[in-house]
C-alpha positions as CSV (number, residue, x, y, z in Angstrom):
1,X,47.4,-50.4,-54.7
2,X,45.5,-51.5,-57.9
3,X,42.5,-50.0,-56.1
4,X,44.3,-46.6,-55.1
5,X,45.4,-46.2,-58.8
6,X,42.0,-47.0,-60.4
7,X,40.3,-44.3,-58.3
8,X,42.5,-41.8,-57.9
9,X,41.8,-41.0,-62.4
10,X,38.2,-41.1,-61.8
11,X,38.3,-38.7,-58.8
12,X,40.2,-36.4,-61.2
13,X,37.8,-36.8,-64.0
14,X,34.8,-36.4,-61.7
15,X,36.5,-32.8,-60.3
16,X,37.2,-31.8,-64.3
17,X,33.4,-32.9,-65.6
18,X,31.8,-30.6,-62.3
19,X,34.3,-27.9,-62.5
20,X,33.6,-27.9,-66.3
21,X,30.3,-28.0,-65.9
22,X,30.0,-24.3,-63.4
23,X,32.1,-23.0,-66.2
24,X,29.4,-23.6,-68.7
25,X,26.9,-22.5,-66.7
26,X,28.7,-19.6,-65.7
27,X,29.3,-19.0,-69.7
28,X,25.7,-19.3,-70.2
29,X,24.6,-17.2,-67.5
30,X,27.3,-14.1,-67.9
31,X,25.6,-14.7,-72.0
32,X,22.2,-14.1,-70.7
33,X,23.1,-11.0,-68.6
34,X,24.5,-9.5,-71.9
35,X,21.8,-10.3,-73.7
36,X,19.5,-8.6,-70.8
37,X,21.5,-5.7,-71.1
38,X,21.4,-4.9,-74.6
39,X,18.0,-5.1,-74.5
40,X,17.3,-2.9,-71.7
41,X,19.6,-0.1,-73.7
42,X,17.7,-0.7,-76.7
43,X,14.7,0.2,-75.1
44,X,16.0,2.8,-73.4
45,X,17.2,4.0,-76.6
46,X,13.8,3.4,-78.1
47,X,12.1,5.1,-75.1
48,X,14.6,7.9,-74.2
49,X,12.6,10.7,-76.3
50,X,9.2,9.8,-74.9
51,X,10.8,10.2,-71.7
52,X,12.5,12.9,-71.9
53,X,9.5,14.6,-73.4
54,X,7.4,13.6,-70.1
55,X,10.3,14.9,-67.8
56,X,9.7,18.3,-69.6
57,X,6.1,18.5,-69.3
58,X,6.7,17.2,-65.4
59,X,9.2,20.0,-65.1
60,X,6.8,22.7,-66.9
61,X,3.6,21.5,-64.7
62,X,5.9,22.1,-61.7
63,X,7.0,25.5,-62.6
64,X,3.2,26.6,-62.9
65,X,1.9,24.8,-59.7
66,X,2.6,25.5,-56.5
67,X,-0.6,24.1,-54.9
68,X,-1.5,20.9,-53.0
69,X,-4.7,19.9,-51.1
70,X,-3.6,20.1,-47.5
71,X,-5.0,21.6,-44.5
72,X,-3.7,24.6,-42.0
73,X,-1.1,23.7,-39.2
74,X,-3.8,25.3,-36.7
75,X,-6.5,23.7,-37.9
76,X,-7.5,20.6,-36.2
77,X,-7.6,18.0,-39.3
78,X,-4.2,18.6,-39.9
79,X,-2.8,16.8,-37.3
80,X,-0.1,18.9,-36.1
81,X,1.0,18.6,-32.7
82,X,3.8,20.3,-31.7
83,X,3.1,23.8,-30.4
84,X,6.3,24.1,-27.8
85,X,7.3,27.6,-29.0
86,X,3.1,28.6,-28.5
87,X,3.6,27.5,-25.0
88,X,6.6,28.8,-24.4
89,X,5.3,32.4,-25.6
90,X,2.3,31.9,-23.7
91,X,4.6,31.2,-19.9
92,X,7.1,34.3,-21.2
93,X,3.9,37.1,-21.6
94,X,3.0,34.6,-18.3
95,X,5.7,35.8,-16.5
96,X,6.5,39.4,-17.9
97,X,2.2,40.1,-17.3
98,X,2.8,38.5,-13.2
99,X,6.1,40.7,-13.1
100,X,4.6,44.2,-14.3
101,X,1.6,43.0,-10.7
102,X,4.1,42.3,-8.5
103,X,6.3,45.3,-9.5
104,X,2.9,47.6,-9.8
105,X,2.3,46.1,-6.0
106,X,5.6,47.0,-4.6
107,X,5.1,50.5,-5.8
108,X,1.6,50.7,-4.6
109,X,1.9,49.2,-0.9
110,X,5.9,48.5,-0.4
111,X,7.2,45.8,1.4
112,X,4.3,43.6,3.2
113,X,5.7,40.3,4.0
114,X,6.4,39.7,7.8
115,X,7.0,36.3,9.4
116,X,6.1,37.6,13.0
117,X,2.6,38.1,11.6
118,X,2.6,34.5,10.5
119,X,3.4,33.3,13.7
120,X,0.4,35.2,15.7
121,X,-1.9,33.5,13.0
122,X,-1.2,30.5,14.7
123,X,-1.5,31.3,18.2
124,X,-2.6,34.1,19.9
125,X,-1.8,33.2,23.5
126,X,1.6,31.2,23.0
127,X,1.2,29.8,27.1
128,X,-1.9,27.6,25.8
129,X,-1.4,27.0,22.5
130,X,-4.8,25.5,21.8
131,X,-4.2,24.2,18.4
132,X,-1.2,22.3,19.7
133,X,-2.9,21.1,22.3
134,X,-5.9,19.7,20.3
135,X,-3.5,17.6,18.1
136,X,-1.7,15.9,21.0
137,X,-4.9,15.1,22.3
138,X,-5.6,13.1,19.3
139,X,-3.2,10.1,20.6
140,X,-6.5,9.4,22.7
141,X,-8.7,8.7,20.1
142,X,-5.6,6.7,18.5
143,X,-5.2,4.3,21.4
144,X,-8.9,3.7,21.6
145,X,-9.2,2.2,18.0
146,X,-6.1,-0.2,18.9
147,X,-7.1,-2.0,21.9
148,X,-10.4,-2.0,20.3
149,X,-9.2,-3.9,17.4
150,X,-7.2,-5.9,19.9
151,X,-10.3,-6.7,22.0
152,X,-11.6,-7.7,18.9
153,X,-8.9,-10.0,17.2
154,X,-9.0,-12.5,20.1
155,X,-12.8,-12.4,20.6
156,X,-13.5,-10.6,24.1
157,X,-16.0,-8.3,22.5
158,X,-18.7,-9.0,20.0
159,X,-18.8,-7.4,16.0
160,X,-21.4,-5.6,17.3
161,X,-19.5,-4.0,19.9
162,X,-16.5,-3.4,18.1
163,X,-18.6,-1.4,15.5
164,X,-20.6,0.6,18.5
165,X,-16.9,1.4,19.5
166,X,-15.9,2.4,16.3
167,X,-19.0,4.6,15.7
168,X,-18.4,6.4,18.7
169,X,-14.6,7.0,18.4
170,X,-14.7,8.2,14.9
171,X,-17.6,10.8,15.7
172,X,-16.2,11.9,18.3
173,X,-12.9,12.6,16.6
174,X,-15.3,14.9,14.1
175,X,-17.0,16.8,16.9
176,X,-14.4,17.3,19.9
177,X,-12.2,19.5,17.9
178,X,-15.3,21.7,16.1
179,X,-16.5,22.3,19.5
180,X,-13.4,23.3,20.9
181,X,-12.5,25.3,17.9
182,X,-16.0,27.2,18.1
183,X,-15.8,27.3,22.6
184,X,-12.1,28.8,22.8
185,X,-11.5,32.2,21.2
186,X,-7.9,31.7,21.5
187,X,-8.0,29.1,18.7
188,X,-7.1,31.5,15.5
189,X,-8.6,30.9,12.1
190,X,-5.6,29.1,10.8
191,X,-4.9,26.8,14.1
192,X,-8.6,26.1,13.8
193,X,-7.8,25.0,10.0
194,X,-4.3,23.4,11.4
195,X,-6.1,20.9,13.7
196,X,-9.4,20.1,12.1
197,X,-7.1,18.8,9.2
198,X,-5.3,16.3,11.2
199,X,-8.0,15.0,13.1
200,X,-10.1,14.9,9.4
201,X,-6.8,13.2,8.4
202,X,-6.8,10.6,11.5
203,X,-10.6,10.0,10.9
204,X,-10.2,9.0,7.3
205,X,-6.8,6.9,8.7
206,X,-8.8,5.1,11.9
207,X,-11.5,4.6,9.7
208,X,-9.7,2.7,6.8
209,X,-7.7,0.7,9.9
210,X,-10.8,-0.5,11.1
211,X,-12.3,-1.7,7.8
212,X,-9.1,-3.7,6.9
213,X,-8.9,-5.3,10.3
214,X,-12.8,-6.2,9.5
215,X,-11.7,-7.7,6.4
216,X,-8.8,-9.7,7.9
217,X,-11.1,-11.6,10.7
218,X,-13.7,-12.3,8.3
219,X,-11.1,-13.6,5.9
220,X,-9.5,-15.4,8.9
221,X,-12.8,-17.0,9.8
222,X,-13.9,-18.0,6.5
223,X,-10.4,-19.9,6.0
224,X,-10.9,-21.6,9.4
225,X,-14.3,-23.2,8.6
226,X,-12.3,-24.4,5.1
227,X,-9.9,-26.0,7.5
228,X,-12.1,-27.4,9.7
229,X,-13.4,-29.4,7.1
230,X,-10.5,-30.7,5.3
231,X,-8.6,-31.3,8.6
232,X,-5.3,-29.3,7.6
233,X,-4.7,-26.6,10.4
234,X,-1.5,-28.2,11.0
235,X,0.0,-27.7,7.6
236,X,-1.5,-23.8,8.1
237,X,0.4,-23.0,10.9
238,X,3.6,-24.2,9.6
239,X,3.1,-22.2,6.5
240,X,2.5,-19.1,8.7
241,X,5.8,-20.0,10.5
242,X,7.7,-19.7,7.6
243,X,6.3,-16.7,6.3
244,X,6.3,-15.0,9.1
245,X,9.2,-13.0,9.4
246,X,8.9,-11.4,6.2
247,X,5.5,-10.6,6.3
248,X,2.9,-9.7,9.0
249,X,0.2,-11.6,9.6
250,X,-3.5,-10.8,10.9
251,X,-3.5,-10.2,14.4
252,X,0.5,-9.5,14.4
253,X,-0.3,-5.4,13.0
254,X,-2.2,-4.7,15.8
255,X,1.1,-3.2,17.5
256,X,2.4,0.6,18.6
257,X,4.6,0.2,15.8
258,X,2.4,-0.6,13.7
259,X,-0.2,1.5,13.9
260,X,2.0,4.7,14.4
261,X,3.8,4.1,11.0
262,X,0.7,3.8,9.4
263,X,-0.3,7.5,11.0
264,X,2.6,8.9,9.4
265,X,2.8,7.3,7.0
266,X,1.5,9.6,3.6
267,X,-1.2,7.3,2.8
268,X,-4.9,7.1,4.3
269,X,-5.5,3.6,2.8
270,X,-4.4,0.8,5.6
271,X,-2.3,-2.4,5.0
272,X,-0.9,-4.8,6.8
273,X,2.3,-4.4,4.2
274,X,3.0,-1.7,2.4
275,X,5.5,-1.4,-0.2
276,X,8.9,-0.5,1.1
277,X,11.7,1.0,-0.3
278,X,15.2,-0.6,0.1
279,X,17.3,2.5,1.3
280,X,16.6,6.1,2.5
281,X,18.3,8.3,-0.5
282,X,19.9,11.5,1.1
283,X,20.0,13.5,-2.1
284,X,16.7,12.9,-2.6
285,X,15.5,13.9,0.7
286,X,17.8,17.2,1.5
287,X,16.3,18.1,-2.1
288,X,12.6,17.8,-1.0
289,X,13.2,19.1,2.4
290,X,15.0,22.5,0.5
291,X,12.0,22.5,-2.0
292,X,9.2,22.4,1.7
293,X,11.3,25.6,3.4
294,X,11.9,27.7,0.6
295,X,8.0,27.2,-0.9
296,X,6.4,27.4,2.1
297,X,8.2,31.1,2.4
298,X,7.7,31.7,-1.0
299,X,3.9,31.2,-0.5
300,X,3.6,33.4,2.5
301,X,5.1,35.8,0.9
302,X,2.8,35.9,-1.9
303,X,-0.3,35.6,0.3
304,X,0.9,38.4,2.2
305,X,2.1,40.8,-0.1
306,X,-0.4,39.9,-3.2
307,X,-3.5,38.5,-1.9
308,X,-4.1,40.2,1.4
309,X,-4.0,43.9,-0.5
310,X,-6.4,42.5,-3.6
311,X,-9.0,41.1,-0.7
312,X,-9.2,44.2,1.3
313,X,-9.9,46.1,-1.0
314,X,-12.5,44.3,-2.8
315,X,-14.6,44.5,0.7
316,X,-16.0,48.0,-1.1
317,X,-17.3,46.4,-3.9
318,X,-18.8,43.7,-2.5
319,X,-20.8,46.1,0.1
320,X,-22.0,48.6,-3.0
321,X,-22.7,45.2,-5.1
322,X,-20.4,47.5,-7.7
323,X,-21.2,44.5,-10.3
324,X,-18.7,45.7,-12.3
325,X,-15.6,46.5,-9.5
326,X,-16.6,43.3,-8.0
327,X,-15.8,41.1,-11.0
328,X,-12.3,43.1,-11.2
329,X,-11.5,42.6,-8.1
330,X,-12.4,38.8,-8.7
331,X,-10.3,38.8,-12.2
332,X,-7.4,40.1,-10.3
333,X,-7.4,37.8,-7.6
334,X,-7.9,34.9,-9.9
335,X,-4.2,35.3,-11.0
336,X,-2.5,35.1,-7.4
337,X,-4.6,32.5,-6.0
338,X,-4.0,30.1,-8.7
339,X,-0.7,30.7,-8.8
340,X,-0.5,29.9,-4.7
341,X,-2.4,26.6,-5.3
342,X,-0.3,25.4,-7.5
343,X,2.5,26.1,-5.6
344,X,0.4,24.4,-2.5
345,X,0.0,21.5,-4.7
346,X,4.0,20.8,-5.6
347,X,4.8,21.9,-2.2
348,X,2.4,19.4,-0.3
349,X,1.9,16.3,-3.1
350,X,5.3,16.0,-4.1
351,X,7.8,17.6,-1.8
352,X,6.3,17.0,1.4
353,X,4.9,13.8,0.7
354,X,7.9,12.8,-0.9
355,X,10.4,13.7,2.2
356,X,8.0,11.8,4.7
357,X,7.7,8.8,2.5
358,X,11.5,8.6,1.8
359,X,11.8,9.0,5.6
360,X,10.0,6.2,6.5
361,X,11.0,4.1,3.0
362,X,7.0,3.9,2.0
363,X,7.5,2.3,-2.0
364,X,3.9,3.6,-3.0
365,X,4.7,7.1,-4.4
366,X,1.5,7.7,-7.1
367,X,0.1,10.9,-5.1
368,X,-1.0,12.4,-8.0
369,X,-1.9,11.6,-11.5
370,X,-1.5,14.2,-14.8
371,X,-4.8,16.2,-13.5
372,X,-3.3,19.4,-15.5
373,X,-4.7,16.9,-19.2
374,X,-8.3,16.6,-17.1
375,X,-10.7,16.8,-20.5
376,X,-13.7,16.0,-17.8
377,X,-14.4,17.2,-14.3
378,X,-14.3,13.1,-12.8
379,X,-11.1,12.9,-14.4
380,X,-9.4,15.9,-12.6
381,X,-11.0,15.0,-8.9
382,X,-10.2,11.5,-9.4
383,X,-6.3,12.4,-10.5
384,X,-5.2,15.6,-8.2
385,X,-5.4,13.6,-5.2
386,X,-4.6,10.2,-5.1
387,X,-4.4,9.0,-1.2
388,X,-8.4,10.2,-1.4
389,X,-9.6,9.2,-4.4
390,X,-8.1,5.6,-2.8
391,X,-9.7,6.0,0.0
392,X,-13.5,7.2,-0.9
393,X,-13.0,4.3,-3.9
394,X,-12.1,1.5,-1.4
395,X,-13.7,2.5,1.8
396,X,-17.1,4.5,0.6
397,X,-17.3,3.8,-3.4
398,X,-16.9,0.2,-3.6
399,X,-19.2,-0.9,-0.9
400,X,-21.7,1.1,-1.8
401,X,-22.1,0.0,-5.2
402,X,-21.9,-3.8,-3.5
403,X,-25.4,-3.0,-1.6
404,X,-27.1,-2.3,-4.6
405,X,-26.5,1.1,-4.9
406,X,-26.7,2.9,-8.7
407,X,-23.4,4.3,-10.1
408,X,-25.0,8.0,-10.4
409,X,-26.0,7.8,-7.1
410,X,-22.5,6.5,-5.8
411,X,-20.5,9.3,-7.6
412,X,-23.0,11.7,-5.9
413,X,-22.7,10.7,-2.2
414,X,-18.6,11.0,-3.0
415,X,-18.9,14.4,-4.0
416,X,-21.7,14.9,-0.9
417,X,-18.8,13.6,1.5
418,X,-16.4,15.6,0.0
419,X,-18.0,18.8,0.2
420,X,-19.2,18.0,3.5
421,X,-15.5,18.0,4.4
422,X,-14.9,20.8,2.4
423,X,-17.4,23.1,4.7
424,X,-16.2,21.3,7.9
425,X,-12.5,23.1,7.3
426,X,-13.5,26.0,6.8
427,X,-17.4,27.1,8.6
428,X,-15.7,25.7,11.9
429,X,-12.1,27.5,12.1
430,X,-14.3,30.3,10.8
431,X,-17.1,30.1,12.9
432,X,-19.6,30.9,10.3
433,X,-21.9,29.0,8.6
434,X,-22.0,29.8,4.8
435,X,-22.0,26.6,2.8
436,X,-20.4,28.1,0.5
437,X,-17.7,25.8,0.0
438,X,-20.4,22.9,0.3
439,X,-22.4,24.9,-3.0
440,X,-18.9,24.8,-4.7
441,X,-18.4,21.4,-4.3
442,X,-21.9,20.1,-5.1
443,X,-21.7,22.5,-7.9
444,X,-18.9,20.0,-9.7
445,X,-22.0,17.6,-10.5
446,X,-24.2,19.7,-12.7
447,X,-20.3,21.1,-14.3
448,X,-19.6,17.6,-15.1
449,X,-22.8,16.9,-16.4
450,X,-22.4,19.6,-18.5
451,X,-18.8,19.2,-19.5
452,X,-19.1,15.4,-20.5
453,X,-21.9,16.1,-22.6
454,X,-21.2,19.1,-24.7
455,X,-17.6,19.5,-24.3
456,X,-14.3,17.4,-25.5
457,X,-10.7,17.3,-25.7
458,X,-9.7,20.3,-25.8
459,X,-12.3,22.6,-24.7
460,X,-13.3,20.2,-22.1
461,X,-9.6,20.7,-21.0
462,X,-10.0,24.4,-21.1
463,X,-13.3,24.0,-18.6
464,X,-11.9,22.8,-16.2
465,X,-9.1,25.4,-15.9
466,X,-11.5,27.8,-15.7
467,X,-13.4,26.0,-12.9
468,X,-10.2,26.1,-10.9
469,X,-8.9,30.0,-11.7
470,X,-12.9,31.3,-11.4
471,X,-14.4,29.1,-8.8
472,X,-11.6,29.4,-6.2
473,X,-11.4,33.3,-5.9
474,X,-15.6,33.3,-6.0
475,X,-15.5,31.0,-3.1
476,X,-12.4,33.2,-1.0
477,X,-13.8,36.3,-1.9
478,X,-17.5,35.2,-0.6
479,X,-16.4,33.8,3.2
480,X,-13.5,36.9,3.6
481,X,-16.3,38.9,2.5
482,X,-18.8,37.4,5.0
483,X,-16.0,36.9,8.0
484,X,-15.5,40.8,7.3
485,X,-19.1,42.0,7.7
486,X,-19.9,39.8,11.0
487,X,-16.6,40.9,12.5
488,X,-17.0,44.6,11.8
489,X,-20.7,44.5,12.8
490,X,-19.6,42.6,15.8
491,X,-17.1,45.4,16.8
492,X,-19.3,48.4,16.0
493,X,-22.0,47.1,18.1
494,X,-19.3,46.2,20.9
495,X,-17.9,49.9,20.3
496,X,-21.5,51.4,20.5
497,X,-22.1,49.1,24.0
């Protein structure tokens, strides 16, 4: 109790002496703040008139300049960036200029579009249909590369052999179809077209399928030396077990399944897994599917009732070599054509690729880059079309520059394959042999050359634009004009017989 009574003072004390103390200080420190502020107004006293004077001249300087070093929005060191309402101007006198030369057609030829006439492009004798016949004969070719690559996965034919087999399939899948295109005359110019593109397609498809399946035995037999020496096959094989049922192993693709998902599939690079995606979307798909019928109308109709009247009559033109009538012909076709290829290239890149791969739940959807920013010519061939810039990078690119072979050189046998293609669609359905599409691919070198070096951002942008509006209509106009002549000569001389 002593203790209790002896502290309980001193606690007091100690709570008095500490709160007394942050009253002092707080004394002191509220005295310094006044102090601090008299001063300040004292200056501010002392200062006010200087001030005040500067405020006035400030005010005064303002009132007589109204000038400041800065540059015009247009100008390109300004930075300024957004030009929405120029490019909203520029799609409205778009629009209103395409209006007043669809309207001016209507009143010039009337009412042109007729879907019968689009059917009889496609066949003329509907008992035969040669075109149709050609792609179902395809499977042929398809079942020939599979039981090759299964001879080949459990070693009952050589490398060697496998690649003879291959060699012979794939150039046979190029030449049947020319051939028959060029022996029947019931194949039409747009069946002709119709097949050839699916057996180019399969080609590109068997050949990637084949590579891969190279790739997997040679992986196969370089991990089964590894195992050989360090004794652990066992440990492999349970491994493969467990992983088996999510994921397909090397020889387990080569099945129908298999290799008919991978034909429909909207790729033409091969793997043993592709991405997948985890439901089918219904929206999605009835949206794409409505986008495919009412474009693919949309661009017959356009074809038939703007480009077909522009065409015919620039035949004229081109016979007198009128220099003058043959470039406004060629100005005035530029306008519809473009306008149908872009409409080609949302109707096939997004909306039919789209509906197939949400069909068959393929996850890889990058079929096309933003081409329409291209400030080079690479940059707009390597962007517009994705599943074959994949395929000539992995399958013709790649190895080529693994020989030994120089990156110039490289680019150059891509664009030599591509125009080689390019020629093959359209001198076979044709049956005429103009290069002409060959020249305009071939031509992209010396135009990239030319663009990379002299051109950027902008302008560079602006060449390529042109390259597509001009260069398209120059190469149409060249094989209608062509396919015109050797048909009309072919019938006057029948006539005159």
């Amino acid at each position: 109790m002593g203790d209790r009574s002896e502290r309980g003072p001193v606690k007091r004390g100690r709570r008095t002496t500490i709160s007394g103390e942050a009253a002092g200080t707080r004394a002191e420190r509220g005295g310094a703040a006044e102090t601090r502020n008299r001063q300040a107004q004292e200056e501010k006293r002392r200062e006010s008139p200087a001030r005040k004077h500067k405020h006035d001249n400030h005010a005064s300087t303002d009132r007589l300049r109204c000038h400041t070093l800065q540059e015009s929005l247009l100008s390109s060191d300004s930075g300024y960036s957004n030009y929405r309402g120029i490019l909203n101007w520029c799609v409205v006198m778009l629009v209103l200029t395409n209006a007043r030369l669809f309207l001016e057609n209507l009143i010039k030829y009337g009412i042109l579009v007729d879907p019968i006439q689009v059917i009889s492009l496609f066949l003329k004798d509907p008992y035969s249909w040669p075109a149709l016949c050609l792609i179902i004969v395809s499977i042929v070719f398809i079942m020939a590369a599979l039981y090759t690559e299964r001879r080949l996965s459990v070693g009952t034919i050589s490398e060697s052999t496998g690649t003879f087999l291959h060699c012979i399939n794939l150039t046979v899948i190029l030449c049947f179809p020319a051939a028959t295109v060029l022996t029947l005359t019931s194949v039409t110019p747009v069946g002709g077209v119709l097949a050839l593109s699916v057996y180019t397609i399969l080609f590109l498809k068997l050949y990637s399928y084949r590579d891969v399946n190279k790739w997997c035995r040679e992986t196969r037999q370089a991990k089964a030396r590894t195992l050989s020496r360090s004794h652990s096959c066992p440990s492999v094989h349970r491994a493969n077990g467990n992983t088996g049922h999510t994921r397909v192993s090397y020889p387990g693709n080569l099945t129908h399944r298999d290799m008919f998902y991978f034909l429909f599939a909207p790729t033409l690079c091969y793997e043993l897994n592709f991405p997948r995606s985890p439901r089918i979307r219904k929206r999605f798909l009835l949206r794409r599917l409505f986008e495919m019928l009412f474009l693919i109308q949309l661009m017959v109709g356009l074809i038939q009732q703007w480009m077909v009247p522009t065409i015919q009559n620039s035949m004229k033109p081109f016979q007198n070599m009128d220099f003058s009538r043959m470039v406004e012909r060629l100005l005035k076709l530029a306008v519809p054509n473009h306008l149908i290829w872009l409409i080609f290239f949302y109707w096939f890149f997004h909306s039919c690729m789209n509906f197939v791969a949400e069909l068959l739940q393929f996850g890889d959807r990058e079929f096309y880059r933003d081409w329409w920013n291209s400030e080079t010519v690479p940059y707009f061939w390597s962007n517009w079309n994705i599943p074959v810039h994949k395929w000539c990078l992995r399958h013709f690119y790649k190895p080529m520059m693994m020989r030994g072979v120089n990156k110039l050189a490289a680019q150059i046998a891509v664009f030599f394959l591509s125009a080689f293609f390019h020629e093959y669609l359209v001198s076979v359905p044709l049956k005429m042999f103009r290069l002409w599409a060959f020249l305009g691919m071939m031509s992209q070198i010396p135009l990239a050359y030319f663009v990379g070096r002299f051109l950027r951002g902008n302008y560079g942008n602006a060449a390529v634009w042109m390259s597509l509006i001009i260069g398209q209509p120059v190469a149409i106009l060249m094989y209608v004009h062509d396919y015109y002549v050797l048909n009309s000569a072919g019938a006057s001389q029948s006539d005159t017989v």
